[in-house]
Structure formats: structure tokens, C-alpha cells
C-alpha positions as CSV (number, residue, x, y, z in Angstrom):
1,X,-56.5,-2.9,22.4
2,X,-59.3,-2.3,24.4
3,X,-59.5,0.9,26.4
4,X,-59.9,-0.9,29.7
5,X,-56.8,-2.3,29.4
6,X,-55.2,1.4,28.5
7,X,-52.3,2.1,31.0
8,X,-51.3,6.2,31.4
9,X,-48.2,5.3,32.7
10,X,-47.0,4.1,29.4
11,X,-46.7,6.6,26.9
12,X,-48.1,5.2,23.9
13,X,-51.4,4.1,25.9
14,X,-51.1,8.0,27.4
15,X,-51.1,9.1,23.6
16,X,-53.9,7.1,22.8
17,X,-55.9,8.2,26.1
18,X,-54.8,12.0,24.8
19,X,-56.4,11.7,21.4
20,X,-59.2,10.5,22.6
21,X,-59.7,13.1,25.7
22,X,-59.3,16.0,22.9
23,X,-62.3,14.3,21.0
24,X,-64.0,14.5,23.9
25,X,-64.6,10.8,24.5
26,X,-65.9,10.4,27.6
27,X,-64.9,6.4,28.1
28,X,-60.9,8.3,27.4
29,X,-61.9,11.1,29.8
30,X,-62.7,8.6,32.6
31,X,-60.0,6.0,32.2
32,X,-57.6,9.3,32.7
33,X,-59.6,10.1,35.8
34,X,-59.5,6.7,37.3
35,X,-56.0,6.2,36.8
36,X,-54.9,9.4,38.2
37,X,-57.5,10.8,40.7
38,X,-56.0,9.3,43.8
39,X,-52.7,11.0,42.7
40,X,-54.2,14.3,42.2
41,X,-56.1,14.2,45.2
42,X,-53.1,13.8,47.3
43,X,-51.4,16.9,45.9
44,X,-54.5,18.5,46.3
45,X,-55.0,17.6,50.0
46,X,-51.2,19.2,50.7
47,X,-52.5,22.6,49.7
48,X,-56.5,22.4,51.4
49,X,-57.4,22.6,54.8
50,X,-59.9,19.8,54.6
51,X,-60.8,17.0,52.3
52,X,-64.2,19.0,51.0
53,X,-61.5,21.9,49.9
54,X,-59.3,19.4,48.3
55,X,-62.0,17.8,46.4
56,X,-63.4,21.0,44.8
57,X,-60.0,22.0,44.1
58,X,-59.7,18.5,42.2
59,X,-62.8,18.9,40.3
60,X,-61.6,22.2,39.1
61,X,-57.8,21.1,37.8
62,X,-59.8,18.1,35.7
63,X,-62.0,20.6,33.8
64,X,-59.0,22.6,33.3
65,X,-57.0,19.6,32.2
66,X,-59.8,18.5,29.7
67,X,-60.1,22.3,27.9
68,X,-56.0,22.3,28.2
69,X,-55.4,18.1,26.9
70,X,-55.0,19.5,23.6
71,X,-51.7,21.5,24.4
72,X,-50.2,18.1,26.3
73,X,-46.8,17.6,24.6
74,X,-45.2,14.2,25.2
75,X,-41.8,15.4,26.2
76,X,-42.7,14.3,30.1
77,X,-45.2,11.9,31.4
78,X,-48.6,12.5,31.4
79,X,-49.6,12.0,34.5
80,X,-46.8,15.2,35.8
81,X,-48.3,17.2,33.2
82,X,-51.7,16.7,34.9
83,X,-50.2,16.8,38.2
84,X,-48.8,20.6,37.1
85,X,-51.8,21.7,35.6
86,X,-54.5,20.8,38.6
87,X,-51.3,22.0,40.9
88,X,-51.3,25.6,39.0
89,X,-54.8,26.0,38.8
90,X,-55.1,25.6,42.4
91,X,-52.5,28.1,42.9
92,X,-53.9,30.4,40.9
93,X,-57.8,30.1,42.5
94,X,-55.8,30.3,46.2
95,X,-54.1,33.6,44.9
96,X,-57.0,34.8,43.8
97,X,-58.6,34.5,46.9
98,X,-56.4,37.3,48.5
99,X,-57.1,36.2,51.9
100,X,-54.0,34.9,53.2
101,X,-52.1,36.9,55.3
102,X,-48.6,36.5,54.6
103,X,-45.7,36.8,57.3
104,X,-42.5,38.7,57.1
105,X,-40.0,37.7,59.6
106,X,-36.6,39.7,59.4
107,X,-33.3,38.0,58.1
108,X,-31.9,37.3,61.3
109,X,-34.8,35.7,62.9
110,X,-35.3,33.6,59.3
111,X,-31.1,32.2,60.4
112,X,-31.6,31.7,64.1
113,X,-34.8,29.5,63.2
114,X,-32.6,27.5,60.4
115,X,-32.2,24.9,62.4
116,X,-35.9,23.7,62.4
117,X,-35.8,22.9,59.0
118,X,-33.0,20.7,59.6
119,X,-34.8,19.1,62.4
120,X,-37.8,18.5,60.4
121,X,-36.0,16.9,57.5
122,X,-34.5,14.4,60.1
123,X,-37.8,14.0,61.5
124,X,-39.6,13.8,57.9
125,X,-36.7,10.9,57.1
126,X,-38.5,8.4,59.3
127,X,-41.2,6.8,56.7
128,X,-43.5,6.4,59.2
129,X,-43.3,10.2,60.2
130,X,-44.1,11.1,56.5
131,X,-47.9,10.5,56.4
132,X,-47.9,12.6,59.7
133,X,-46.4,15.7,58.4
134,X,-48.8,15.8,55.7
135,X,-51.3,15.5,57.7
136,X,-50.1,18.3,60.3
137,X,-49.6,20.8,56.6
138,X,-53.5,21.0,57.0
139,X,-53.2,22.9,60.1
140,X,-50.7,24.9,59.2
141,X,-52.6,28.6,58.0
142,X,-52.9,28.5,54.2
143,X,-50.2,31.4,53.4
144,X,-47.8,28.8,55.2
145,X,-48.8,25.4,53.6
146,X,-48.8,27.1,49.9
147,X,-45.6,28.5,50.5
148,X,-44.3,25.1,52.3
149,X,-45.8,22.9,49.5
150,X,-44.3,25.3,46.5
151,X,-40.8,25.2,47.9
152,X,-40.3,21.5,49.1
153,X,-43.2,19.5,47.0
154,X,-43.4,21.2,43.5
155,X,-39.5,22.2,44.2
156,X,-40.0,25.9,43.1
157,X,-37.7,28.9,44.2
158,X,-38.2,31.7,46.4
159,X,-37.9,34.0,43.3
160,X,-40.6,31.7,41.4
161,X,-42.8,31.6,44.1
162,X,-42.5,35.2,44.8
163,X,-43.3,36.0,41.1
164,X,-46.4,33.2,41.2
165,X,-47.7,34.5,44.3
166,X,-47.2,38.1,44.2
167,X,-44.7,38.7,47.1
168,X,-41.7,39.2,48.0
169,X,-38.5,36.5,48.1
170,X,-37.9,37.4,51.6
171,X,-42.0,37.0,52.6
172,X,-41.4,34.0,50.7
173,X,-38.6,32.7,52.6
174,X,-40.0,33.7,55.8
175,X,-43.3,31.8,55.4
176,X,-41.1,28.7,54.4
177,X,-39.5,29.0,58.0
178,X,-42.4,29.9,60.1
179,X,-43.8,26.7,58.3
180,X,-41.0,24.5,58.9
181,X,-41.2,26.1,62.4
182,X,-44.7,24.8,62.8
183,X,-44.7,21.7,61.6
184,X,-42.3,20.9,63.9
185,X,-43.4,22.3,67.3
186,X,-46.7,20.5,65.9
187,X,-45.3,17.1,65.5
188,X,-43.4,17.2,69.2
189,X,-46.7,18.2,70.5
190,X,-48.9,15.8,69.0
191,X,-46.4,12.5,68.7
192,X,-43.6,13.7,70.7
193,X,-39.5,14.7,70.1
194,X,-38.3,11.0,69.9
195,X,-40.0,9.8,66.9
């Protein structure tokens, strides 16, 4: 088969491009970049501030997926296990960082403002609203949009989230409603309550 015609959604192709991305081909190294870049990109841009931001942090997760290629097992698709390594290495450089203030926001206030989670969900259920919210996570501060993105994108817990970020559950849960909160005073604001 010829490698243009390699496909990394199917998993024998994804083996092939694997073994050929350990030996440090670079015609296997770019078909895996082509066929997934736009992908990574857009998980990338969930957790930046701008697209610059996004593309560094996309840069960085390939040369860690490249060193890591070798330890790719195919129990899951490829592509997710890219996904989760260019996903945890951005994690890891934003935690690094250290300077995003996180919130605490006491129990009760975290229940009164419940309902703003509910009202984004409802809002977020709209497919046209969905490219909105994800551009509006951009201006949320970046202690909220990691938080946000941890909990509803990569589907983590509080407690996992609190253990990768090194915080508490209940700063944790607080930043997820402040977020929620956010997002959607910022979407009435911008395209109004009706939508």
C-alpha cells in the first residue's frame, strides 16, 4: 500500500503509521500530522487564550507524541491516544506555569449558582450555539477554562482534576461554576437569552 493512501482512523493503517513514526520516518511522521492536526488544534484552542497560544501548545504535544509513539498500545484508537497525550502535556506546561489564580467560592454559593450549569447545557444543546461557547471559553481566565475543559471535554473528576492540578476538589468545583457562570452571562451578552 502506499503511504499516501494510509488512513489513521483504521487501525491496521494506524499500526503501520506507528512503526514507522518509532523509526523515525519522517513521510510516517507527517501523514500522522496531516491526518490529525486539525483535531488537535481544536482541543488545543479550548484550553489557549488565542490561536498563537494554541499553536505552540500543538507543536509541543507532537514532539511529545513522537519521543512517546513507541509506548502507543493499540487497545484504543490512535488518534485519542494522541489527543490525551498533546491534551496532558498542555496541562502539565499550564501547571507549571503557576500563574493562574484559582477561585474558591463557598458550598452554598457553588448550589445557589447550580442552575447556570443547567442553563448552559440547554443553551450549549442548540448546534448552532456550540461553536459559540467555544469560542466564548477563550475569554474565560485560564484557571476557569482548564478547569471547565478538564471536567466537561476530557470528562475528568473533581478529585482527578484536583490531584492533576494541585488543588483542592472544592477549588475545583468552584472554578467549574464560576465558569459555567461565565459562559453564560457571556453568551446572553454577546448573542442574547433567546438563542
Amino acid at each position: 500500500m502506499r503511504k499516501e493512501k494510509l488512513d489513521i482512523y483504521n487501525a491496521n493503517d494506524a499500526m503501520v503509521i506507528v512503526e514507522g513514526c518509532v523509526k523515525n520516518d519522517r513521510e510516517y511522521q507527517q501523514i500522522l500530522y496531516k491526518q490529525t492536526f486539525t483535531k488537535m488544534l481544536g482541543a488545543c484552542l479550548r484550553y489557549s487564550s488565542d490561536y498563537e497560544e494554541a499553536m505552540d501548545y500543538v507543536q509541543d504535544g507532537y514532539i511529545k507524541v513522537f519521543d512517546k509513539i513507541g509506548s502507543y498500545q493499540p487497545t484504543g484508537s490512535l488518534v485519542s491516544w494522541i489527543k490525551h497525550v498533546i491534551v496532558n502535556n498542555l496541562i502539565d506546561s499550564l501547571r507549571k506555569k503557576s500563574k493562574y489564580q484559582f477561585s474558591d467560592m463557598d458550598e452554598m454559593q457553588i448550589e445557589d449558582d447550580d442552575n447556570s450549569g443547567e442553563e448552559l447545557e440547554r443553551i450549549a444543546a442548540k448546534e448552532q450555539n456550540a461553536g459559540r461557547i467555544v469560542e466564548l471559553l477563550q475569554e474565560l481566565s485560564p484557571a476557569c477554562r482548564m478547569v471547565f475543559n478538564m471536567f466537561v471535554v476530557e470528562e475528568l473528576s473533581h478529585q482527578e482534576i484536583a490531584e492533576r492540578l494541585g488543588i483542592s476538589v472544592g477549588t475545583s468545583k468552584s472554578n467549574l461554576a464560576k465558569a459555567k457562570m461565565k459562559l453564560k452571562q457571556m453568551f446572553i451578552n454577546k448573542y442574547g437569552e433567546d438563542e
